[in-house]
N, C-alpha and C positions, 0 to 999 in steps of 0.2 A: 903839426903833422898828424894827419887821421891815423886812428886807435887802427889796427888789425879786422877784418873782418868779420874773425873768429868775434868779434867783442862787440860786433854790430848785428842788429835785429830791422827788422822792416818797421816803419811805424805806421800809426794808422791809415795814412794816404799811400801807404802803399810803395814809400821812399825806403830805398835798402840801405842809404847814406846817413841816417838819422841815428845819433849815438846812441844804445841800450842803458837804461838807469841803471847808476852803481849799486840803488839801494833794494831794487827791486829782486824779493828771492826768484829761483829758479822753478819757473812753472809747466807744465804740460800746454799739447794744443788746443786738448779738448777741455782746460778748465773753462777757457773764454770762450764760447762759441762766435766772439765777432772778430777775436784773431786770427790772420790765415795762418793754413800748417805748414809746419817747418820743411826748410828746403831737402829734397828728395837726394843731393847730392852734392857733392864739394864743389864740383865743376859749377853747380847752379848758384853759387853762393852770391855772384854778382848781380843776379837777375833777379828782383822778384816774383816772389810764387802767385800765379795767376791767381785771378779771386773772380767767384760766378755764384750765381743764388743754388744753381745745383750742386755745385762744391760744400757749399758750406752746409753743413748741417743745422736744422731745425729743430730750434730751442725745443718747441713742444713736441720732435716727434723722438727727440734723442734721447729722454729722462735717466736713469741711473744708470749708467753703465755699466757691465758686470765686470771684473777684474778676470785677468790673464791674455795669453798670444789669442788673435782671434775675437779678441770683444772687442766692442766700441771705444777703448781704452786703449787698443791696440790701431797705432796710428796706421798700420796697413789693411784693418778692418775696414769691412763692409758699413755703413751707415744708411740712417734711414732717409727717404724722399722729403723734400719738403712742403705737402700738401698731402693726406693720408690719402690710401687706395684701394678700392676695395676689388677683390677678380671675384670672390663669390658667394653665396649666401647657401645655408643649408638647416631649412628646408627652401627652396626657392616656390613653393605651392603651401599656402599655410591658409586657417578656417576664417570666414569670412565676418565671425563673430568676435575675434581675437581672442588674447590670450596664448598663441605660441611664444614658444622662446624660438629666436632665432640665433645663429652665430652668421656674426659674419666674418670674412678669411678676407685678409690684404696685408695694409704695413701702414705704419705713422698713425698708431693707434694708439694713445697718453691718456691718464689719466685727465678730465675735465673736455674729453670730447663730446660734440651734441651729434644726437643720431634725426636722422627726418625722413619718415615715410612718406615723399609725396610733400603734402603741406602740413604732416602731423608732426610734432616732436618729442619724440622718445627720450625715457632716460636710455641710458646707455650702460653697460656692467663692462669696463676693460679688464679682460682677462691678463695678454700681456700685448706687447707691440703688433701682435699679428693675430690676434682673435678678440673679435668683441659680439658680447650677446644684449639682445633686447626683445620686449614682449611683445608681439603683434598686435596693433589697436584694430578696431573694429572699421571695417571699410569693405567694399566691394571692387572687381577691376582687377587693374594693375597699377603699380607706383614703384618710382624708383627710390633707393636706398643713398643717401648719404650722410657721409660722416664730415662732420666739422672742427677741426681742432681748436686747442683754445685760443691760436692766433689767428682766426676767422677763416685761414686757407679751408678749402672743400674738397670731396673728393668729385671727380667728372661725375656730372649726372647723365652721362652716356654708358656708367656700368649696367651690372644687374641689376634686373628687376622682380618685385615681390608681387607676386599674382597671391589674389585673395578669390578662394574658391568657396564653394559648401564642404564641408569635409562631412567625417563621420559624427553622426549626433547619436548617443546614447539615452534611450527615454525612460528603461527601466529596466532593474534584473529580477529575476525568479528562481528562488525566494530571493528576499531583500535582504536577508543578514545569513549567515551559516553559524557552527560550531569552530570552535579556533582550532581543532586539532583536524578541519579540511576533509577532505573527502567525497566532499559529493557536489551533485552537478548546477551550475550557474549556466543560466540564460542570460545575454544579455539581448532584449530587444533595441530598438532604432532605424537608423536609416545612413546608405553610404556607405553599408560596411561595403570591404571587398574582397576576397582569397591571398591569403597572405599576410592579413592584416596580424598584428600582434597586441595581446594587452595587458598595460600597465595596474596591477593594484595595490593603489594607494603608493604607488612610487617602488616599493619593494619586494613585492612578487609579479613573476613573469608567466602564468600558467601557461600551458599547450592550449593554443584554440581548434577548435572544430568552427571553422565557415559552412555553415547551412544557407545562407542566404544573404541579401543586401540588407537585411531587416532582421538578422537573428544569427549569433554568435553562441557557441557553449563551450565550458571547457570546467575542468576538475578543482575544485576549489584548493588550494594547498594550504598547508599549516600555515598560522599566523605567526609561530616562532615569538620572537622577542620583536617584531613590527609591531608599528598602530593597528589599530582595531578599528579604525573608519578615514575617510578621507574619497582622493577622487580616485576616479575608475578613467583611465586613458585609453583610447584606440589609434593605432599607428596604423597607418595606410604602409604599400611599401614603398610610395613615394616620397613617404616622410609628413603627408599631411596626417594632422591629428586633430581625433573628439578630444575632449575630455568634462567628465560631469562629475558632480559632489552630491554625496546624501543619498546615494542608490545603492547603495547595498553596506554592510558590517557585517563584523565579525561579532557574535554573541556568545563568549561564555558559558560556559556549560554550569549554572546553578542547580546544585541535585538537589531532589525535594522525595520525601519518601511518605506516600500516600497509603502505601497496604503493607502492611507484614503479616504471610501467611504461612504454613500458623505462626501464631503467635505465642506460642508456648512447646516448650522441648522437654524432654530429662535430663537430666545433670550426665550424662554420660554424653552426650555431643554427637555428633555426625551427623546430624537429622538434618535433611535439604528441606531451608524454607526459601519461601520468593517475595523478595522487595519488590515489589512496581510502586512508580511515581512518574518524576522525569528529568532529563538531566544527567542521565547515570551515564560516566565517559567507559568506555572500554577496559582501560587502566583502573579504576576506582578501588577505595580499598575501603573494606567493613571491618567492624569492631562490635563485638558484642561482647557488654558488662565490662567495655577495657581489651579484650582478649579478639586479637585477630584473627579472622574467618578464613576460608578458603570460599572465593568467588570464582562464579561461572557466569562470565558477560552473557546475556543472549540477547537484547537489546538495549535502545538508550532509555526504555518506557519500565527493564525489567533484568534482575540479577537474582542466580541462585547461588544460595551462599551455606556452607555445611555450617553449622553449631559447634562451635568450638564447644569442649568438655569445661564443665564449671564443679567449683565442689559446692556452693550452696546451695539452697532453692531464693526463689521470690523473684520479682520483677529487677530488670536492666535495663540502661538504654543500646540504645543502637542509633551507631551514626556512619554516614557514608561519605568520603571525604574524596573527590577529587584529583590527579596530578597538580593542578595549579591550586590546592591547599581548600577551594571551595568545599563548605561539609553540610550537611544538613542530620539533626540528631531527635532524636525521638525519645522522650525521655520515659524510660521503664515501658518500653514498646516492645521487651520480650521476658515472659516470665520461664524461669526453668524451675519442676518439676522431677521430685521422685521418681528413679525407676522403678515403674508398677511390677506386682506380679505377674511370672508369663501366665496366657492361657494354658489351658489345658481339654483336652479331647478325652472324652471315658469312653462313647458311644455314638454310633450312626441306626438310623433309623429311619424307613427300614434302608437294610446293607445292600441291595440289589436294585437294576432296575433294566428297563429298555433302552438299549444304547438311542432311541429315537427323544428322549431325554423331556424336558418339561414337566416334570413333575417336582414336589417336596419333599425332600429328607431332614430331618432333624436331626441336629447336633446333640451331643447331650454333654457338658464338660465344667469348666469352673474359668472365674476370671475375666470373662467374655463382656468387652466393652463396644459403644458405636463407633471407635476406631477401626478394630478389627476386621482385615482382608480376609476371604476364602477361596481357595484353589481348592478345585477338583480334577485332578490330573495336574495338567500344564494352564487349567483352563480358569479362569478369574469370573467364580460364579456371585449371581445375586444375591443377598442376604439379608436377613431380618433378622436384627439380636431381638428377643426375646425379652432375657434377662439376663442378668451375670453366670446362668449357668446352660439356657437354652439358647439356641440360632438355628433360623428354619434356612433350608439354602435348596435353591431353585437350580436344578441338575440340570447342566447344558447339553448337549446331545453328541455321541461319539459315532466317527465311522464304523469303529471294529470293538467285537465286544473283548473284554477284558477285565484285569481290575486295576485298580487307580489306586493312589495317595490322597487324601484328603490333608489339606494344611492350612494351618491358620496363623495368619502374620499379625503382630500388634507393633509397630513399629519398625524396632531392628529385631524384634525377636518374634521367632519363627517353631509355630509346634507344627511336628508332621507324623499321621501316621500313615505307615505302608500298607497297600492291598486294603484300603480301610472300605469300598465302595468298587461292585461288580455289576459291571457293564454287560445285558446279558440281551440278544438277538433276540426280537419280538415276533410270538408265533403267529402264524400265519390264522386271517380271521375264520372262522367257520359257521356257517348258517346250518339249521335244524329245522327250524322251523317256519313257513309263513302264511299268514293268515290276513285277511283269506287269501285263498288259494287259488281266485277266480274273478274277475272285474268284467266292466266295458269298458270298450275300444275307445270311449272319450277320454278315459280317463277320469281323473279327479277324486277317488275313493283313497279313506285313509288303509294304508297296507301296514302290518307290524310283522319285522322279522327278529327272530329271536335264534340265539349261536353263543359264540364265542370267541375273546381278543376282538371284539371290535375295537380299531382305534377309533380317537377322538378327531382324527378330519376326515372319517371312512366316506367312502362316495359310492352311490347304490345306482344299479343300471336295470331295464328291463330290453334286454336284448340290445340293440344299439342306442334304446332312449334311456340319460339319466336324467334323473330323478331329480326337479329342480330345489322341491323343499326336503332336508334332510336334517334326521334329530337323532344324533346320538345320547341316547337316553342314559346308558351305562355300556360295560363293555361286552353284555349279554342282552341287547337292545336296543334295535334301532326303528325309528316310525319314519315313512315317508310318504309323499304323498305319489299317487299312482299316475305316470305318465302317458299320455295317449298313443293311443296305437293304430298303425292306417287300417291292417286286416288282424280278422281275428284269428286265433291259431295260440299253441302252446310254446312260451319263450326262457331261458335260461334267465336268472337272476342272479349279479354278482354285486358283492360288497369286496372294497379293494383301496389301498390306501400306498402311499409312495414307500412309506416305511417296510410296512407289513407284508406286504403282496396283496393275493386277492383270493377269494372266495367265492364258488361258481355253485350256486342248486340246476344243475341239470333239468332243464322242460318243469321248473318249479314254481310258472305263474301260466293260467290260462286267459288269455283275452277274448269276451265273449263280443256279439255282436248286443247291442243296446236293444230292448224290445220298442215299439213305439208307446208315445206316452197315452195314458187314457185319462176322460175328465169323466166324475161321476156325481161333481155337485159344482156349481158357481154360486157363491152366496155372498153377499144377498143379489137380490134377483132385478131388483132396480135401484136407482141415485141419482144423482143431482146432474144437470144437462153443465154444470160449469165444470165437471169435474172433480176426482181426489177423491171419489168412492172407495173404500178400503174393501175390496174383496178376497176372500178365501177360495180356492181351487183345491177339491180334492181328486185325487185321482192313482197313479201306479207312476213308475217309469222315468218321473222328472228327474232328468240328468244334471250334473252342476251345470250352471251356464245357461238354464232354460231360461224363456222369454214367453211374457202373460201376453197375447194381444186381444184389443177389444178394436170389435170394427174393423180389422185388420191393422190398427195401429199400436205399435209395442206402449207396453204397460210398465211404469217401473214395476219390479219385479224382487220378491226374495225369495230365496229355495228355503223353508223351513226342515223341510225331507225330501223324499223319494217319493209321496206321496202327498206333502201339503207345500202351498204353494200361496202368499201374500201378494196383491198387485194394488196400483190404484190407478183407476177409472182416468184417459185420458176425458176432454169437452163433448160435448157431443148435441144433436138434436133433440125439441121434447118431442116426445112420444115417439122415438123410433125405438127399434127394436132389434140390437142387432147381437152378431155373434161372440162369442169368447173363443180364444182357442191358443192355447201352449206347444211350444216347438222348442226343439230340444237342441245342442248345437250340430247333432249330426243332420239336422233338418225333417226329423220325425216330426209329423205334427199330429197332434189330437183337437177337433173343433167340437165346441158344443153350440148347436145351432139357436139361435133365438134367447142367448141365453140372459140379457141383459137390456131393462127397459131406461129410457133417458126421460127422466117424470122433472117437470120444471117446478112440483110442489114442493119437492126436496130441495133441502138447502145442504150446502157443505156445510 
């Protein structure tokens, strides 16, 4: 009599009649994948359950099935295809050099699938059933994508395809390495960049780009954090196609290194500002001098000022400059401290007064007085010569309004001042008395000397509207200059007058004469040489600066000895002529003496 239904199973050909082994335990559908699954309903139980290659699931595309309703465990569950599939790739546009990672999106995706660009073949990375990545090899074109499971099934090479472009190529950045705590600006040049593009460094920062062009990207370098410190630099199109290049830029550490400590020596009472330069010094850094922490003031990475902590002994320490990331660099006994010296001290100024137009010496007179030593006069940071320990000459700067001042003297932190110590006093106005002479020619060029009082030392002297281009303040009761020319003659005011001072006017106190003409009353000697360079003497009246000897009517070099003697020499000439000499003065006065010079060829230069 056949067993119950309930107690029958299908067997492998597919007969529902065939009795279930007694010994056999109780198994699921999905352990055997060549078993079909069980009947969907009581009613079905005399039928068996249809069997087709898309029914059954695929050993290789069905691997571990997760547990619970809703998995591949779960006989009402969804399962996968038998032949994997791919609908799409991302990036579908990738560089022509390779090296992209691609994902590709589908299903019947197992571990020991083969991937094939075209006729290339790829390893393949399965992420899980429905995503798998692989590296793009090197090719041009276009090629299609398929994936192969390990039971040779494929997927259609009618899916997507993988177009291989140029992408972005990076050929260098500027600079090539930064500091790790970021900041400042990177270049990258190349080609293919394009607006939008975004980029990777080193995998782990994402800075802001500025697109300038196909050929040049910048953007702000940021901290290197707990990242690598070199690796590749990537460019993302926003297509998804990407550069990516190694070995163009790092990140460099900040090694401090301390080249100058100035000064180099302090007092034991501290706060004294010195300045480290070298390089390497980070923002954050922190100083130690003898052991004992400083108070620093960043101002560059080349340079740090840093106050002197207070020490109680004297003698040399080191000093070292350390870092955030522990980097230090140490100087050893690179700052000596130093007794606090005696303050200066001030007894006497000399002299106490002056002309607020300033530039003059006062001397100090006091004790203590070292070549550290600042001097203020007023508010004002004057020049100074220490002397000795007890003198300094100090060079008065010049005030708008007279008054009196403080004079003070800094040697460090300490400061002596005395009040009203130096009076600023309005400089009198200059006055002339006297000048002499009292009378010239119109050419000009006589020495004139005026003689007064408060001449200053850049006084400027005018005759009428002409000054006076050579000017000698002799003293401040003496000035010589020389006499400037004048068109007509007539009686003209003379003033001496400086920016300081004001000016000083002699009323009708110089008379311009007209020049008389010049007279010759000897030429000697009387003949020389037809080549030339006869040295002759002119005596005569009248010769103005600036006269001119001629022989023949051809100028003669020429010196004005006086107003009455007169050197020339003899331009070439013919032998035995006999011709004129004659002197012209620059107002074009002229004096001839006729015949006065014979050209003899027995004379030799």
């Amino acid at each position: 009599m056949p067993e119950p239904d309930s107690e029958r199973g299908p067997d492998t050909d597919g007969n529902a009649d065939a009795p279930a082994p007694e010994s056999a335990p109780a198994r699921e559908w999905w352990e055997n994948p060549e078993e079909e699954a069980p009947p969907q309903a009581a009613d079905a139980a005399d039928e068996p359950a249809p069997v087709s290659d898309l029914d059954a699931p695929d050993p290789d595309a069905l691997g571990e099935p997760p547990e619970g309703p809703g998995s591949a465990r779960d006989p009402a569950a969804s399962y996968m295809p038998g032949a994997p599939v791919v609908t799409s790739l991302r990036p579908m546009r990738v560089d022509s050099r390779g090296g992209t990672m691609v994902t590709v999106y589908g299903a019947g995706f197992v571990p020991g699938c083969r991937v094939f660009v075209g006729d290339d073949e790829l390893i393949g990375d399965v992420v899980d059933a429905f995503n798998l990545r692989f590296v793009s090899p090197s090719r041009s074109g276009s090629a299609d994508v398929v994936i192969e499971s390990p039971s040779g099934k494929r997927s259609p090479e009618s899916g997507p395809q993988l177009e291989f472009v140029s992408g972005p190529v990076i050929t260098r950045a500027i600079p090539d390495e930064g500091p790790t705590e970021g900041g400042i600006e990177v270049v990258l040049e190349g080609r293919n960049f394009s607006d939008g593009c975004t980029v990777s460094l080193f995998g782990t920062h994402a800075p802001d780009v500025v697109f300038e062009s196909a050929q040049r990207l910048r953007f702000v370098l940021p901290p290197s954090g707990d990242g690598p410190l070199e690796g590749a630099i990537t460019v993302m199109l926003l297509d998804g196609l990407i550069g990516r290049t190694d070995g163009v830029f790092r990140y460099r550490p900040l090694v401090p290194k301390i080249t100058v400590i100035d000064p180099a020596r302090g007092w034991v009472s501290g706060s004294k500002l010195i300045a480290l330069r070298g390089l390497d010094f980070h923002e954050r850094a922190a100083v130690t001098i003898g052991g004992r922490h400083a108070i620093v003031h960043f101002r560059e990475r080349t340079h740090l000022d840093v106050e002197i902590p207070e020490f109680e002994e004297t003698g040399a320490v080191d000093v070292r400059v350390q870092n955030p990331d522990k980097r230090f660099d140490l100087v050893s006994q690179g700052f000596t401290y130093e007794p606090v010296p005696t303050p200066p001290k001030i007894i006497d100024v000399f002299p106490s007064s002056g002309h607020t137009t300033g530039g003059f010496t006062v001397r100090l007179v006091g004790d203590n007085f070292t070549e550290a030593v600042r001097v203020k006069v007023g508010d004002v940071t004057a020049m100074r010569r220490v002397m000795s320990a007890k003198l300094i000459d100090i060079d008065i700067p010049p005030r708008k309004l007279p008054g009196k001042v403080a004079i003070e003297v800094s040697l460090d932190e300490v400061t002596v001042r005395v009040e009203e110590a130096f009076a600023y006093v309005s400089p009198s106005a200059p006055k002339i008395t006297s000048i002499e002479p009292r009378s010239g020619p119109t050419t000009g060029g006589v020495r004139v000397i005026l003689e007064g009082h408060q001449f200053p030392k850049g006084a400027s002297v005018r005759f009428a509207a002409e000054a006076c281009k050579f000017v000698v303040v002799k003293s401040s009761n003496r000035i010589e200059v020389t006499l400037p020319p004048m068109k007509n003659p007539g009686v003209v005011d003379v003033e001496v007058s400086s920016i300081e001072a004001g000016s000083s006017v002699a009323t009708k106190g110089f008379k311009y004469e007209v020049t008389p003409p010049p007279t010759i009353s000897l030429v000697s000697p009387n003949r020389g040489t037809t080549g030339g360079g006869t040295e002759l003497t002119v005596e005569g009246k009248n010769f103005a600066d600036g006269v001119t000897v001629l022989v023949q009517g051809v100028p003669a070099k020429t010196k004005r000895i006086s107003g009455s003697v007169l050197e020339a020499y003899t331009p070439a000439g013919d032998d035995g002529k006999m011709v004129d000499v004659s002197v012209k003065n620059p107002d074009g006065q002229t004096a001839v003496q006729k015949r006065a010079f014979l050209y003899d060829a027995r004379y030799r230069g």
